[in-house]
N, C-alpha and C positions, 0 to 999 in steps of 0.2 A: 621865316626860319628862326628856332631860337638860338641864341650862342650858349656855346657847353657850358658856362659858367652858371647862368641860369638855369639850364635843366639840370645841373647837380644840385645847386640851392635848392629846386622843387622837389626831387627826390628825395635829396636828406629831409625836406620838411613835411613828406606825405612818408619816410620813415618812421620819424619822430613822433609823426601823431597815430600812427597805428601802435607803434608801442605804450604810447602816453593811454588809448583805449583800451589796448589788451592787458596793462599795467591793472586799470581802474576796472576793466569788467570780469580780471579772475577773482577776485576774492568778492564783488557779490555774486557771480556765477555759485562758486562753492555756497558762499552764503541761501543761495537759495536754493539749491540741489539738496543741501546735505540735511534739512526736514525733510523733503520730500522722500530722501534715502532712509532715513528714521522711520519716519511713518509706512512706507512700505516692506519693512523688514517685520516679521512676523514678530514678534513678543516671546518667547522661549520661560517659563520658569524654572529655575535653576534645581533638578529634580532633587539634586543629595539636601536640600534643606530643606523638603515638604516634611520628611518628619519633623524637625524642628520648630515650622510652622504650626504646622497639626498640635505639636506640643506645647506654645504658647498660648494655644486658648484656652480659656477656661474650661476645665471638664466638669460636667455633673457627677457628681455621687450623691448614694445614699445613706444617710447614717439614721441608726437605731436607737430607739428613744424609751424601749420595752421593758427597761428593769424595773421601774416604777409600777406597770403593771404586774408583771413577774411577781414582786415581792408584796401587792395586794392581794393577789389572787391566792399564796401561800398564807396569807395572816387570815383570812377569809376562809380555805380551809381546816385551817386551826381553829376560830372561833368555831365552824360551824360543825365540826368533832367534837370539840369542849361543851358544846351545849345538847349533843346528843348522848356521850356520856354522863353529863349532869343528870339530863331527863332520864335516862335509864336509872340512875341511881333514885329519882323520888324527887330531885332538887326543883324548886321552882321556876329558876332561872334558867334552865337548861333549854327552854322554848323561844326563849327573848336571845339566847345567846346563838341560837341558828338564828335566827331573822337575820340579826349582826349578821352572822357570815353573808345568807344567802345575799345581804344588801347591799355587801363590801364585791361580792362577785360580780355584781348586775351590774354599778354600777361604780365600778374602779377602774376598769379599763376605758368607758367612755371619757372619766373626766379627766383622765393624764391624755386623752386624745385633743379632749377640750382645752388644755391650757398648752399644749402645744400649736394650738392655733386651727387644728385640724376638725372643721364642724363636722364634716362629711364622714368620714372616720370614727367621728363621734356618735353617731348614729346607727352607722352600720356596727359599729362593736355596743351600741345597746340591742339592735334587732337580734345579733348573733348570739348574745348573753343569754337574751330574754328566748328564741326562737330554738334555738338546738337543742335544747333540755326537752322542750315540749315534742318536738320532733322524735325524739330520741324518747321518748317518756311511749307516744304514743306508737312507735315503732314496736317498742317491749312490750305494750300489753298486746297489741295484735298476736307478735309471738308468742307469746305465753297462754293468749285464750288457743291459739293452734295448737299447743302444746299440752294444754290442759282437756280441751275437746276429744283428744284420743284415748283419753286414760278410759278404766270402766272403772266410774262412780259408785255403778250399783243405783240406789234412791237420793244420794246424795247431791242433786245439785249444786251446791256451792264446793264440790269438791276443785274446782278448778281456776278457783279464784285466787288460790297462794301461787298459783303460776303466774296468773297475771299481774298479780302484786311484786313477782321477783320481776317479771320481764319489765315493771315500771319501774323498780328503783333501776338495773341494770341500765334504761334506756337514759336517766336524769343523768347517771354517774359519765355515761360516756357520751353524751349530748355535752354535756359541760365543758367535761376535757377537749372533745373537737373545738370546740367555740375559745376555751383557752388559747389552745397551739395556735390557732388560725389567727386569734388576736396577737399576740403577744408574737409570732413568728412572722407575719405576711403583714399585716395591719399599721404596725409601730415601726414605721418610716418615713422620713423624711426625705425631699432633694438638700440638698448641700453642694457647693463647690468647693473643689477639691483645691488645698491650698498647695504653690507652683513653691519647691526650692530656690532662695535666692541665688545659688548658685548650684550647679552642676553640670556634667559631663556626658554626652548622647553620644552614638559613633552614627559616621556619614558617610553615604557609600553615594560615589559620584557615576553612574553608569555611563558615561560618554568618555570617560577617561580611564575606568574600573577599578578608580583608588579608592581607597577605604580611610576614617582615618577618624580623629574625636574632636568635636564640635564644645567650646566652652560655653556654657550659658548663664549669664547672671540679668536678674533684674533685682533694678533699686528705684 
């Protein structure tokens, strides 16, 4: 039998050590629950800052590079009037002063594509220089011999040949102009990234609490 004195000493000292272990195994208890509670909690991103997200990246644009051609393509027409009134007039030079034009058209818009770095562009704006006059050339005389085919000649066969001859300048003058616009409007582009304010102001609308509210944003 044991005497009471002893079995209080044992029980205070089988108290002591259970607190002394319950002391020592909550905090790595926590310690090892509260990753595993992290990790099984799903991840949420915080929705009212996706615009703001979205708006820190870099955005592409495109910027326009086509005044260069613009204003060859206008000097080019002017030579190439200056040298067909010359030649109407008798002048010598009037024939050497369309070349100029026609050679400033052909190929002005290729090499402002070329020194922008652009080969590919630079090619397709000589096919399209070089290709739509002729397209447009041969479009008009078609029309014009259809147009000319119906007249009554009489014995005249070559009567229908100023039609054809209209329907080919008509088709050079507006083969041209297409190939311009197309170059000078669609062609003469570049990507660029669009440069971000170092500071500014976005609004944030938070849908889980439906507050609204403004967002400051600076980088440096």
């Amino acid at each position: 039998m044991v005497p009471a004195g002893k079995h209080d000493i044992r029980v205070l000292g089988l108290a002591r050590t259970y607190l002394l272990v319950l002391s020592l195994g909550t905090p790595v208890g926590l310690a090892y629950t509260a990753p595993l509670a992290r990790a099984e909690e799903p991840v949420k991103a915080p929705s009212g800052n996706a615009a703001l997200e979205a708006d820190l990246k870099d955005q592409e644009a495109k910027e326009w590079y086509g005044m260069p051609i613009v204003v060859t393509d206008i000097a080019a027409l002017g030579v190439f009037v200056a040298g067909m009134v010359a030649a109407d007039h008798g002048s010598g030079i009037g024939s050497g002063l369309m070349l100029v034009g026609v050679g400033a058209y052909v190929l002005g818009g290729p090499i402002v594509h070329l020194t922008e770095h652009k080969v590919g562009k630079g090619f397709a704006s000589l096919g399209l220089r070089a290709g739509a006059p002729l397209a447009g050339a041969l479009t008009g005389a078609m029309v014009g011999g259809a147009i000319g085919s119906g007249k009554k000649c009489g014995g005249n066969d070559t009567c229908a040949l100023g039609d054809v001859a209209v329907g080919v300048g008509m088709g050079l003058i507006v083969g041209g102009l297409v190939a311009v616009l197309v170059d000078d409007a669609v062609f003469a582009y570049k990507p660029t990234t669009a440069t971000i304010s170092p500071l500014s102001v976005i609004p944030v609308y938070q849908p889980a609490t439906r507050q609204t509210g403004l967002a400051l944003r600076g980088t440096w």
